[in-house]
ROSE-4610 file (N, C-alpha, C; in Angstrom, 1 decimal, always signed):
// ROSE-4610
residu = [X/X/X/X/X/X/X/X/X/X/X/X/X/X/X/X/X/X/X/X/X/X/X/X/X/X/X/X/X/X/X/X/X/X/X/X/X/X/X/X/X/X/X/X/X/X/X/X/X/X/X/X/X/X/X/X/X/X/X/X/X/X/X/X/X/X/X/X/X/X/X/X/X/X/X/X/X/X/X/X/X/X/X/X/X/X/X/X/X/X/X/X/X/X/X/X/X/X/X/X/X/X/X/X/X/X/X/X/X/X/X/X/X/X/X/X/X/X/X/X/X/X/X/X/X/X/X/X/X/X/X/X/X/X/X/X/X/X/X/X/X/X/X/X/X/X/X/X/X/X/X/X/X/X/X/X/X/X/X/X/X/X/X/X/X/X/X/X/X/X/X/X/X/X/X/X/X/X/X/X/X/X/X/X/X/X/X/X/X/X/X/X/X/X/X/X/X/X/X/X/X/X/X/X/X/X/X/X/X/X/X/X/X/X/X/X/X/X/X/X/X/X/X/X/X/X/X/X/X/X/X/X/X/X/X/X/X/X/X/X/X/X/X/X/X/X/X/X/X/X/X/X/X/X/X/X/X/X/X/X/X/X/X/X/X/X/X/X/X/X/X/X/X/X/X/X/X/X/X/X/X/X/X/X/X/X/X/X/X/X/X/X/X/X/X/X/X/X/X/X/X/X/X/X/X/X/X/X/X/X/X/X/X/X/X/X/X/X/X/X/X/X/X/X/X/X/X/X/X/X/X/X/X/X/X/X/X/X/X/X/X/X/X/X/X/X/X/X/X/X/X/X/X/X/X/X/X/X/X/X/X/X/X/X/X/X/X/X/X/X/X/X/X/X/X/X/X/X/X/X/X/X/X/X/X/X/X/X/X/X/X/X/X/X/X/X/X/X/X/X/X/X/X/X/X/X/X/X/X/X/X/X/X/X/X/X/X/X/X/X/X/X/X/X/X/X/X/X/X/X/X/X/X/X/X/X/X/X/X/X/X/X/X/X/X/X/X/X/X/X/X/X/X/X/X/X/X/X/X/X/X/X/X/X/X/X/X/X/X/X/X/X/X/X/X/X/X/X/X/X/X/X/X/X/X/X/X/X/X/X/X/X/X/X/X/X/X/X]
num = [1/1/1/2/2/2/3/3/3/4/4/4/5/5/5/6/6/6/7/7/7/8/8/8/9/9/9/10/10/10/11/11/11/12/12/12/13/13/13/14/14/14/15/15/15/16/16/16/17/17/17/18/18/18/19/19/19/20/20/20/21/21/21/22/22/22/23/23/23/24/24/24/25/25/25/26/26/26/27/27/27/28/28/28/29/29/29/30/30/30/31/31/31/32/32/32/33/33/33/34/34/34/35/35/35/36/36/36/37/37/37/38/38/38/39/39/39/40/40/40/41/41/41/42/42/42/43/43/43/44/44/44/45/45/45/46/46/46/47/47/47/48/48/48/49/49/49/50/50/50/51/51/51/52/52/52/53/53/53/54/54/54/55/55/55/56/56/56/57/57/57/58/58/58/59/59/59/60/60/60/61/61/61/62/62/62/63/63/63/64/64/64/65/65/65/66/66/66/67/67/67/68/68/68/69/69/69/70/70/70/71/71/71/72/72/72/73/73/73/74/74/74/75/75/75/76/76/76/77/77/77/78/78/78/79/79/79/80/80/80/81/81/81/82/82/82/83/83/83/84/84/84/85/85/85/86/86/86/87/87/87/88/88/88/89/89/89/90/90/90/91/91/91/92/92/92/93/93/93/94/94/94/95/95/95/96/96/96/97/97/97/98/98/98/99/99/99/100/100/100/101/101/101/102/102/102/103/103/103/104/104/104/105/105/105/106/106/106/107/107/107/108/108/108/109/109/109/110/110/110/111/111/111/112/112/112/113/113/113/114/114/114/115/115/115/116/116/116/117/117/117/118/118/118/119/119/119/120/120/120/121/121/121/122/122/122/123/123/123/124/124/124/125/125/125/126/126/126/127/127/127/128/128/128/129/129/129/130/130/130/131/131/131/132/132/132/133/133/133/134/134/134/135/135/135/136/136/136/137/137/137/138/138/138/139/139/139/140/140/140/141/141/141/142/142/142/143/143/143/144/144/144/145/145/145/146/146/146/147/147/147/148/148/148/149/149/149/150/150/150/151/151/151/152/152/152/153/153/153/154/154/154/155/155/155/156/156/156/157/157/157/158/158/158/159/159/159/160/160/160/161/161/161/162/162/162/163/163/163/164/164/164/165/165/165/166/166/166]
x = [-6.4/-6.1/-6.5/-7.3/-7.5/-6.6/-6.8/-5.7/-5.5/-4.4/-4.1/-4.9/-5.2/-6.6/-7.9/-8.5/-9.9/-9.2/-8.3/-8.1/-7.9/-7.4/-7.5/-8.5/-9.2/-10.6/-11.1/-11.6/-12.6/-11.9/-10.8/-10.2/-10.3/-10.4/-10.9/-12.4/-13.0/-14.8/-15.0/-14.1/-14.2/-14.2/-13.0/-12.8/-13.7/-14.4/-15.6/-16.4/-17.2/-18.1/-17.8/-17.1/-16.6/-16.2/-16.0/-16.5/-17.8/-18.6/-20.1/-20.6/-20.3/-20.6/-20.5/-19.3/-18.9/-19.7/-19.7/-20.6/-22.3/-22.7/-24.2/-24.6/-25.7/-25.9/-27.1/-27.4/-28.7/-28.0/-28.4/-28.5/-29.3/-29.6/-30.6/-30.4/-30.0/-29.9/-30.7/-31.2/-32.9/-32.2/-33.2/-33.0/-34.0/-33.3/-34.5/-35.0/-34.8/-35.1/-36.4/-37.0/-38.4/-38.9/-38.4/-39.3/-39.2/-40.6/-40.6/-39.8/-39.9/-39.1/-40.0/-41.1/-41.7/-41.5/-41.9/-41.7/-40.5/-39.3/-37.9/-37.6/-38.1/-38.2/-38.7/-40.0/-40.5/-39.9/-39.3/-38.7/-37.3/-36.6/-35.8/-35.8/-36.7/-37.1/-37.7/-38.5/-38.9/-37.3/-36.7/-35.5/-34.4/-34.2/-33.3/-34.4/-35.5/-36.5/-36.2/-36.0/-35.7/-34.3/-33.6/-32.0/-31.4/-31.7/-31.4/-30.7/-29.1/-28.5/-28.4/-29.4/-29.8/-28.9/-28.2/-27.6/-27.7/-27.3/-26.9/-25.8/-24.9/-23.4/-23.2/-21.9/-21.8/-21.6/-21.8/-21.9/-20.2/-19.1/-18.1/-17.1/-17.9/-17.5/-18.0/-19.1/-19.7/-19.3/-18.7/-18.5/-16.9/-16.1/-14.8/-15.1/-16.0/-16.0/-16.4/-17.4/-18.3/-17.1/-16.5/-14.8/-14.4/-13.8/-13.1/-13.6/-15.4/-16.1/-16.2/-15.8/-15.7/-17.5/-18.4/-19.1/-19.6/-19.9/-19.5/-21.1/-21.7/-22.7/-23.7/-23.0/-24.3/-23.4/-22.4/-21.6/-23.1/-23.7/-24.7/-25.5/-26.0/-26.9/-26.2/-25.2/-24.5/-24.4/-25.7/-25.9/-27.1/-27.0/-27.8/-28.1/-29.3/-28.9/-29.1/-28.7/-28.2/-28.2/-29.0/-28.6/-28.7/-28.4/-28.3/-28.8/-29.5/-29.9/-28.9/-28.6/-27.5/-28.1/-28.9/-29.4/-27.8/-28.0/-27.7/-28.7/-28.7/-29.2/-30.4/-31.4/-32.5/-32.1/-32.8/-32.7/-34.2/-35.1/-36.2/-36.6/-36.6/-37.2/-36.6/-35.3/-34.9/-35.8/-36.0/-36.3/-38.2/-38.4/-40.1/-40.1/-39.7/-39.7/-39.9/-38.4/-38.1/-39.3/-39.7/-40.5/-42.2/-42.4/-43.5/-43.5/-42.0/-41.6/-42.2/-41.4/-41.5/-43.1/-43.9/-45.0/-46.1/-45.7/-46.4/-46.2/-44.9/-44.6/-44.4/-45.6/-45.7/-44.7/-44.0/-42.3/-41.4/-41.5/-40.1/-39.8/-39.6/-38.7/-38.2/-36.9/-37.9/-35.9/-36.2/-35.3/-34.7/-33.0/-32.3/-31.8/-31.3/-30.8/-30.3/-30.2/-29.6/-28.2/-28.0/-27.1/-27.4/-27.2/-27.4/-26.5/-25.7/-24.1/-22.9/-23.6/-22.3/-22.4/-23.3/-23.4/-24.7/-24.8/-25.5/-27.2/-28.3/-29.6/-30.3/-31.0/-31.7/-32.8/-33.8/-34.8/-35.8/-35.8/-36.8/-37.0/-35.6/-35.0/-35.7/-34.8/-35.7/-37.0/-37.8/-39.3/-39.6/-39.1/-39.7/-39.5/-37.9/-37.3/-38.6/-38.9/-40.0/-41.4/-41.7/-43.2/-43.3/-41.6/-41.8/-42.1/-43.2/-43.6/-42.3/-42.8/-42.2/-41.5/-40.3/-39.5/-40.6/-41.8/-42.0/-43.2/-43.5/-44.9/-44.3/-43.5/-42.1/-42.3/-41.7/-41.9/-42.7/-43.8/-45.2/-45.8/-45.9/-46.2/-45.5/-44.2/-43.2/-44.0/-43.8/-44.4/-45.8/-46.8/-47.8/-48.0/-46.8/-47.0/-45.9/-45.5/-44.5/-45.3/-46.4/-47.3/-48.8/-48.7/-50.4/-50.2/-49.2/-49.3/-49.6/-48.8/-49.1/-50.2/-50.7/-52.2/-52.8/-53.1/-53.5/-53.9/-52.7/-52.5/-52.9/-52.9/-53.4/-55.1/-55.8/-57.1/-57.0/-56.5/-57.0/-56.3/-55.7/-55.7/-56.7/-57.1/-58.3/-59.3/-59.5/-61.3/-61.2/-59.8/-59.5/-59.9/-59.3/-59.8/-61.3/-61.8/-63.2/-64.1/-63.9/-64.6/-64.2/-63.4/-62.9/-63.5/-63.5/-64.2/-66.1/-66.2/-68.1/-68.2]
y = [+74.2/+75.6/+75.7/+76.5/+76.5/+76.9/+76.7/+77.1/+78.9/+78.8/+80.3/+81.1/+80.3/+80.7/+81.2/+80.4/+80.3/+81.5/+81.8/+82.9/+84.0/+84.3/+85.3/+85.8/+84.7/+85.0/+85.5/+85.5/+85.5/+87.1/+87.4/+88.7/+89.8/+89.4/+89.9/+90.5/+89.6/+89.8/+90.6/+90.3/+91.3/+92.4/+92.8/+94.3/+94.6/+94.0/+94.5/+95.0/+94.2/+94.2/+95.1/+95.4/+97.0/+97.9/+97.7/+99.0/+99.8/+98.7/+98.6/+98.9/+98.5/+99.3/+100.8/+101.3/+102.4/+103.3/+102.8/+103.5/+103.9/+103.0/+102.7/+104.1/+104.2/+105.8/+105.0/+103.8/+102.8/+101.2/+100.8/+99.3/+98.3/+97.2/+96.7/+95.4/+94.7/+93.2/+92.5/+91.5/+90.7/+89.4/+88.4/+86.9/+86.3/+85.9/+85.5/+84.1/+83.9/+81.8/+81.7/+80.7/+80.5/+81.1/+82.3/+82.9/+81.9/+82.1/+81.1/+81.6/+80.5/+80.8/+82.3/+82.2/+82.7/+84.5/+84.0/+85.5/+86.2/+85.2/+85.8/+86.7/+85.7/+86.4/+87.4/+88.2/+89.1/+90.5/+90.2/+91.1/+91.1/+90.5/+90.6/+91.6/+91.4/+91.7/+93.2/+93.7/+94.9/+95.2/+95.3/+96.0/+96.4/+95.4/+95.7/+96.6/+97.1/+97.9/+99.1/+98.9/+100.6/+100.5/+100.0/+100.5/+100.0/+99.3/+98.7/+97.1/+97.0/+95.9/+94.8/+93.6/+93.2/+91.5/+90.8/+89.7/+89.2/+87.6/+86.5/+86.8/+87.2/+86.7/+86.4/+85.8/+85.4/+86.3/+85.8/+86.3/+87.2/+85.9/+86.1/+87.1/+87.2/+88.0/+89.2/+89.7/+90.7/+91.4/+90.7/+91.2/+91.8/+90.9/+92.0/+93.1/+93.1/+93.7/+95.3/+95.2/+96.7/+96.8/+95.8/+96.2/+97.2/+97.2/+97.9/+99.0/+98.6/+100.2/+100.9/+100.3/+101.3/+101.5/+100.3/+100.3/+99.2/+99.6/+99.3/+99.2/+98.0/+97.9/+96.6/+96.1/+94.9/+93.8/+93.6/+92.1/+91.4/+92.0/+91.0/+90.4/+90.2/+90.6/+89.2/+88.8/+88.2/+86.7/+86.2/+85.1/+84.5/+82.9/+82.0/+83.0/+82.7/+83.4/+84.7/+85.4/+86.7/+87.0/+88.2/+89.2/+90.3/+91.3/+92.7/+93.3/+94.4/+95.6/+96.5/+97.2/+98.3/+99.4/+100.5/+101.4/+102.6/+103.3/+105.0/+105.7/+106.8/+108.3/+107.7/+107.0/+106.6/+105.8/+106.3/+105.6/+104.9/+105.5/+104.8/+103.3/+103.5/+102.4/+101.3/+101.0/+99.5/+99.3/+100.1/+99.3/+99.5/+100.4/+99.8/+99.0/+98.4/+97.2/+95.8/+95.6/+94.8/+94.7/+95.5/+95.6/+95.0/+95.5/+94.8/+93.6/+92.9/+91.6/+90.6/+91.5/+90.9/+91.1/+91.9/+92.0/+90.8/+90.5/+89.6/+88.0/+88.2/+86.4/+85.5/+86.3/+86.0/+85.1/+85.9/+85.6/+85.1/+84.6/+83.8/+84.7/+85.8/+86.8/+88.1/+88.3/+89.4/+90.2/+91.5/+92.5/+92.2/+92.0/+92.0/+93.8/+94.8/+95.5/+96.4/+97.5/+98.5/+99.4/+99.9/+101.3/+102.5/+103.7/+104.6/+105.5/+105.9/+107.0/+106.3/+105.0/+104.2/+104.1/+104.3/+104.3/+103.3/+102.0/+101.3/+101.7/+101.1/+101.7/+100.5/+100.2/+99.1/+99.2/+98.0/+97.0/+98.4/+99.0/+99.7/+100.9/+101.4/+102.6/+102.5/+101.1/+100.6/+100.7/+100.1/+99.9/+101.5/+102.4/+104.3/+104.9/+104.4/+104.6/+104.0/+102.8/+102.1/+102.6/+103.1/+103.8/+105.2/+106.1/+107.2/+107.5/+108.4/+108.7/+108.5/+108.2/+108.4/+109.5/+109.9/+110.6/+111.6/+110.9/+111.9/+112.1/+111.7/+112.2/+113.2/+113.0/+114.2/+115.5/+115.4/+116.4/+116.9/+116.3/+117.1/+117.7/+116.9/+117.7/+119.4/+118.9/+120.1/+121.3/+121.1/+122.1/+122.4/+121.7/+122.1/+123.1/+122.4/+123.8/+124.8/+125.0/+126.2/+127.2/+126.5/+127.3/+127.6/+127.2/+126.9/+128.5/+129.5/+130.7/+131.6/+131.4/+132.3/+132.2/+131.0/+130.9/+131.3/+131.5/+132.3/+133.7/+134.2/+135.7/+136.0/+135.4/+135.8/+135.6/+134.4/+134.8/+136.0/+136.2/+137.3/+138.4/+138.9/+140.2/+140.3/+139.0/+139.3/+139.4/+139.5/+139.3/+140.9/+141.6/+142.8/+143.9/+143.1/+143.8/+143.8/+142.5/+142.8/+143.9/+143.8/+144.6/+146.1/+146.3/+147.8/+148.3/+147.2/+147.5/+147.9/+146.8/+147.1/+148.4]
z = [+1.9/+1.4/+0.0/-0.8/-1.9/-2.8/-4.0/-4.9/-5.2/-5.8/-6.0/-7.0/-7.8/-8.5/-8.0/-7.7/-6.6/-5.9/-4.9/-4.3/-5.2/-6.0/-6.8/-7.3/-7.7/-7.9/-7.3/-5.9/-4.9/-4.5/-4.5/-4.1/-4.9/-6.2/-7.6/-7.2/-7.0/-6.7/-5.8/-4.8/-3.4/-3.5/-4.1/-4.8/-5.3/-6.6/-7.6/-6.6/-6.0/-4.8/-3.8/-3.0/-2.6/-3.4/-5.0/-5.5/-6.2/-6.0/-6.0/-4.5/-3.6/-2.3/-2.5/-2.6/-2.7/-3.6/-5.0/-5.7/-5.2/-4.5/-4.1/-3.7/-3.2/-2.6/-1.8/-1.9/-1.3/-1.6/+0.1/-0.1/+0.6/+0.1/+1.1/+0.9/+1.9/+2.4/+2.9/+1.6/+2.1/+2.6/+3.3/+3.4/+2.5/+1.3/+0.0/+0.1/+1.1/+1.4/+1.5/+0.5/+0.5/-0.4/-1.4/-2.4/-3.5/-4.1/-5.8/-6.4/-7.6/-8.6/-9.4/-9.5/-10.0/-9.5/-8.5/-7.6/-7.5/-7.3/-7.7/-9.2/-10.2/-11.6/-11.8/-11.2/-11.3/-10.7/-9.5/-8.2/-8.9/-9.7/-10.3/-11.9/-12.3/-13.4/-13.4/-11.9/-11.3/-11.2/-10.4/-10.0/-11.3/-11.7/-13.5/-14.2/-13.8/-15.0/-14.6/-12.5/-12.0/-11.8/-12.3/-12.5/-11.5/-10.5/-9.4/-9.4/-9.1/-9.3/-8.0/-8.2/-7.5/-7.8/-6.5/-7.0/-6.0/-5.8/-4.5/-4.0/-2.7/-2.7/-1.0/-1.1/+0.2/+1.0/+2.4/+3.3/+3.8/+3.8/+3.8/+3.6/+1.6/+0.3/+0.8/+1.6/+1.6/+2.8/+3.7/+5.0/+4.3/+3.7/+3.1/+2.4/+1.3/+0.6/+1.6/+2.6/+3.4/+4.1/+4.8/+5.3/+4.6/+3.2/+2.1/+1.9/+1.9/+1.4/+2.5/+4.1/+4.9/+5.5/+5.3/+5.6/+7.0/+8.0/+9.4/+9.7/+10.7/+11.2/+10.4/+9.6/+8.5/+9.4/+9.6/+9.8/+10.8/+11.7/+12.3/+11.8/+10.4/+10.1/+8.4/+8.4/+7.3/+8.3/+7.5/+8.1/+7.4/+7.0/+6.0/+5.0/+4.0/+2.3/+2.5/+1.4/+1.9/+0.0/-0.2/-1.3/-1.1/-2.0/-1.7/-3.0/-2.8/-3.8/-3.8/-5.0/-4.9/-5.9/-5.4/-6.3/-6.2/-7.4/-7.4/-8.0/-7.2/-7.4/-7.0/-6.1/-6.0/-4.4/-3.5/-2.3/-1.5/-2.8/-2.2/-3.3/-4.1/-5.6/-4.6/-4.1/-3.6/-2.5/-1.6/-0.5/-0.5/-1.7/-1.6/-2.4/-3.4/-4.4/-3.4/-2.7/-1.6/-0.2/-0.1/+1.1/+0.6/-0.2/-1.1/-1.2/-1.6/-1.8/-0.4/+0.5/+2.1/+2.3/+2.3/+2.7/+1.8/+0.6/-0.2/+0.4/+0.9/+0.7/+1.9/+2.5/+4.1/+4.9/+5.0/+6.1/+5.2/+4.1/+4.1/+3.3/+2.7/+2.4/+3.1/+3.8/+5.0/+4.5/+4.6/+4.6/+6.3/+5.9/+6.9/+8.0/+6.4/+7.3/+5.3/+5.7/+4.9/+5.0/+4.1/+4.4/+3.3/+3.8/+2.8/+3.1/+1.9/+1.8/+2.5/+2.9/+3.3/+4.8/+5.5/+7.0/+6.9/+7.6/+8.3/+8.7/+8.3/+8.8/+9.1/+10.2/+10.6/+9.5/+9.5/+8.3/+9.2/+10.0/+10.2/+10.1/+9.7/+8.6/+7.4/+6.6/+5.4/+4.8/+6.0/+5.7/+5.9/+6.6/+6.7/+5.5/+4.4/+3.6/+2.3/+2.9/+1.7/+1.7/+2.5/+2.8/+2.3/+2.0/+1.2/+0.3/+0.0/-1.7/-2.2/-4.0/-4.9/-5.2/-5.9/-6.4/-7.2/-8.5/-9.0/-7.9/-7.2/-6.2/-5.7/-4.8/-4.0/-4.4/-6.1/-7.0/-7.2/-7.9/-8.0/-7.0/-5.6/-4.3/-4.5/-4.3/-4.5/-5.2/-6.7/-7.9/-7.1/-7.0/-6.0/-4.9/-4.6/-3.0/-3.4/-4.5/-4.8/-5.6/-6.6/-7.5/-6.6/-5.4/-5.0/-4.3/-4.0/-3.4/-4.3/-5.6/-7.0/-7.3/-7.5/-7.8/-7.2/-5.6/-4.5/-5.0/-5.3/-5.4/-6.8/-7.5/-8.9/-8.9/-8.0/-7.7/-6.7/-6.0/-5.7/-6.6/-6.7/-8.0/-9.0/-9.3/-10.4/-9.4/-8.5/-7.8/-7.4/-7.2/-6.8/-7.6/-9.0/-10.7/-10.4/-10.2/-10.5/-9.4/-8.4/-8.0/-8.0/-8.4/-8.8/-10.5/-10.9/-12.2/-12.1/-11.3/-10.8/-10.6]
């Protein structure tokens, strides 16, 4: 039986870690066994640049903690190493960072499984989630096809001027 400490501790964390589930708005559960040191550092170092809190934890810890946050459907999936991405306000930057990761390091890094708003999404949600334009692409497209009808019409109103002026 461990001591009352160690338990306190670990129940302390649990909490933390379900209230970081909760907060999340994106999450993504890789199996990181086999990546370099190297490669770790940088995928690490990517994610802290996009705001994205990215750590080791157990399996155990994590299955209480999605208990707590009310998040149902990852327990299959909490098995050998195990980290998680935790973005807010951004549900794509985690899992195209990660999926890039996976596509570079031929198998031995491979996305287990996600959730987004707190509901459960299979690695094949993820990877659709990872293949979406960017936020500012999204946007620009957006501004594009909101100004491309004005533009439209303002060529034609001038081409309308012009030939009424001829």
């Amino acid at each position: 039986m461990p001591s009352q400490s160690v338990l306190q501790t670990k129940q302390a964390y649990v909490e933390e870690l379900a209230d970081k589930l909760k907060n999340a708005d994106c999450g993504v559960i890789v199996d990181y066994k086999g990546i370099t040191v190297a490669d770790d550092t940088k995928l690490r170092k990517d994610l802290r640049e996009a705001g994205i809190d990215y750590f080791v934890v157990k399996n155990t810890l994590l299955k209480r903690a999605a208990e707590i946050a009310g998040i149902e459907g990852i327990e299959d999936v909490l098995e050998g190493t195990t980290a998680i991405a935790l973005a807010k306000d951004d549900i794509i930057t985690a899992p195209k960072l990660l999926y890039k990761q996976e596509e570079d390091s031929d198998g031995t890094f491979s996305i287990k499984k996600g959730f987004v708003d707190n509901k459960a999404i299979s690695k094949e949600e993820v990877v659709a989630y990872a293949k979406l334009p960017s936020k500012e692409t999204l946007l620009s497209q957006l501004v594009f096809m909101l100004q491309s009808p004005i533009q439209r019409l303002a060529i034609a109103i001038s081409e309308i001027e012009k030939k009424q002026s001829a």
